[in-house]
C-alpha positions as CSV (number, residue, x, y, z in Angstrom):
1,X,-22.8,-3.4,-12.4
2,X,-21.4,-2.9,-9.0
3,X,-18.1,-2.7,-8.0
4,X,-17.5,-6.1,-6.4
5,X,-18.9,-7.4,-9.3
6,X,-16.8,-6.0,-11.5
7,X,-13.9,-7.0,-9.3
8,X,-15.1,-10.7,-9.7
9,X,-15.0,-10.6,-13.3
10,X,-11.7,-9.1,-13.3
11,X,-10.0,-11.5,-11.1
12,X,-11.4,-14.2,-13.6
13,X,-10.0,-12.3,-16.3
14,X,-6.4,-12.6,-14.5
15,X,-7.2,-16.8,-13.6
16,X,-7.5,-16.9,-17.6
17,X,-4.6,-14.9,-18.6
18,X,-2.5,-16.6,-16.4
19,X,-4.0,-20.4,-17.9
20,X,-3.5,-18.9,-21.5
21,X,-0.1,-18.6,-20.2
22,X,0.5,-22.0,-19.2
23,X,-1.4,-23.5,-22.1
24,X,0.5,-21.1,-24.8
25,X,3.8,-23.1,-22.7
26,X,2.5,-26.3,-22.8
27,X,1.0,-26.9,-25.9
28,X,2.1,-23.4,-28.0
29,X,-1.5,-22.7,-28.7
30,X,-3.8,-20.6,-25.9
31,X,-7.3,-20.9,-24.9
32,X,-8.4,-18.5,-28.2
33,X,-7.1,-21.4,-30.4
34,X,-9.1,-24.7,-29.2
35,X,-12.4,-25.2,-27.6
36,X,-12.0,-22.8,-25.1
37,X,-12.3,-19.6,-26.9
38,X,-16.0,-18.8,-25.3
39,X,-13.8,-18.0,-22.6
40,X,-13.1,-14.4,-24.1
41,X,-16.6,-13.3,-23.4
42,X,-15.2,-12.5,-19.6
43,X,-13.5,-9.9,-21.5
44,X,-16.8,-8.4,-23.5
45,X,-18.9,-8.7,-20.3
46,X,-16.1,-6.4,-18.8
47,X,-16.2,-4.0,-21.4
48,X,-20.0,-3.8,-22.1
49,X,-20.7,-3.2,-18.0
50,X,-17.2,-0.3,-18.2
51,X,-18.1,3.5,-18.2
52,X,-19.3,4.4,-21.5
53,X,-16.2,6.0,-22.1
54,X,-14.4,2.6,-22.6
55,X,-17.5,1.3,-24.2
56,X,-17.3,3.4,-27.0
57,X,-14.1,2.3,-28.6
58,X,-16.2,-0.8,-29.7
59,X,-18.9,1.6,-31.3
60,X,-16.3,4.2,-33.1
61,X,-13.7,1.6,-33.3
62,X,-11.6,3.4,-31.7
63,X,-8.2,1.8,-31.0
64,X,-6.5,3.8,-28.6
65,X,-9.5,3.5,-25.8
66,X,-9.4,-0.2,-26.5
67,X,-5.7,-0.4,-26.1
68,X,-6.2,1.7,-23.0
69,X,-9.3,-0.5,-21.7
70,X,-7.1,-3.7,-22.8
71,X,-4.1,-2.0,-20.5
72,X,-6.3,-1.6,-17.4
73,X,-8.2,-5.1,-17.5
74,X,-4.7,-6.7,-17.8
75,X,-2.4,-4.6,-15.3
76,X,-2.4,-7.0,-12.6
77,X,0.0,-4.6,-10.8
78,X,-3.0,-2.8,-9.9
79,X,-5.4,-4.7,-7.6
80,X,-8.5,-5.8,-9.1
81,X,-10.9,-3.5,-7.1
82,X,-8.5,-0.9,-8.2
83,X,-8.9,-2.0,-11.8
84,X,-12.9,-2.0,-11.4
85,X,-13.3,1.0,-9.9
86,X,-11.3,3.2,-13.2
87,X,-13.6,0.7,-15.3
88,X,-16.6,1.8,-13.7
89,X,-15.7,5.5,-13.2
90,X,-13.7,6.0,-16.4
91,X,-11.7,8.2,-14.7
92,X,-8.2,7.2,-16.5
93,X,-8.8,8.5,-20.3
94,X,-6.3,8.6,-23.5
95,X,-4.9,12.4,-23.7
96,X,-6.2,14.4,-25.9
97,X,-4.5,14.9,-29.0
């Protein structure tokens, strides 16, 4: 996946954070909880096109990259492009321990 791409699928992943938001205040349930919960697969198609790095933490189960993919995908103080570009590069990693 290319970059813009990627970017594209981010920003949809902020339009749907942001409408869980104002559905979790409306009706106290978000998008997960109804009929909209296909909606999360913006969020897989993110991960499965990321750097293998990222990708991984699905295969081992390995909480700490998920929690650090999770992070990225959802730091809308970073621009989106920003956002796709560690995604794609895997160039910000969990420290060793």
């Amino acid at each position: 996946m290319d970059k813009k791409d990627m970017t594209l699928l981010i920003e949809a992943e902020d339009a749907i954070n942001d409408m869980d938001r104002l559905l979790v205040q409306l009706t106290s349930m978000g998008h997960s909880d109804g009929l909209f919960n296909k909606i999360d697969n913006v969020y897989e198609v993110i991960m499965n096109n990321s750097h293998e790095y990222y990708q991984k933490a699905k295969k081992e189960n390995n909480d700490k990259i998920e929690s650090l993919f999770y992070y990225i995908v959802n730091n809308q103080e970073l621009l989106a492009k920003d956002r796709a570009e560690i995604l794609l590069n895997g160039s910000v990693r969990v420290e060793a321990e």
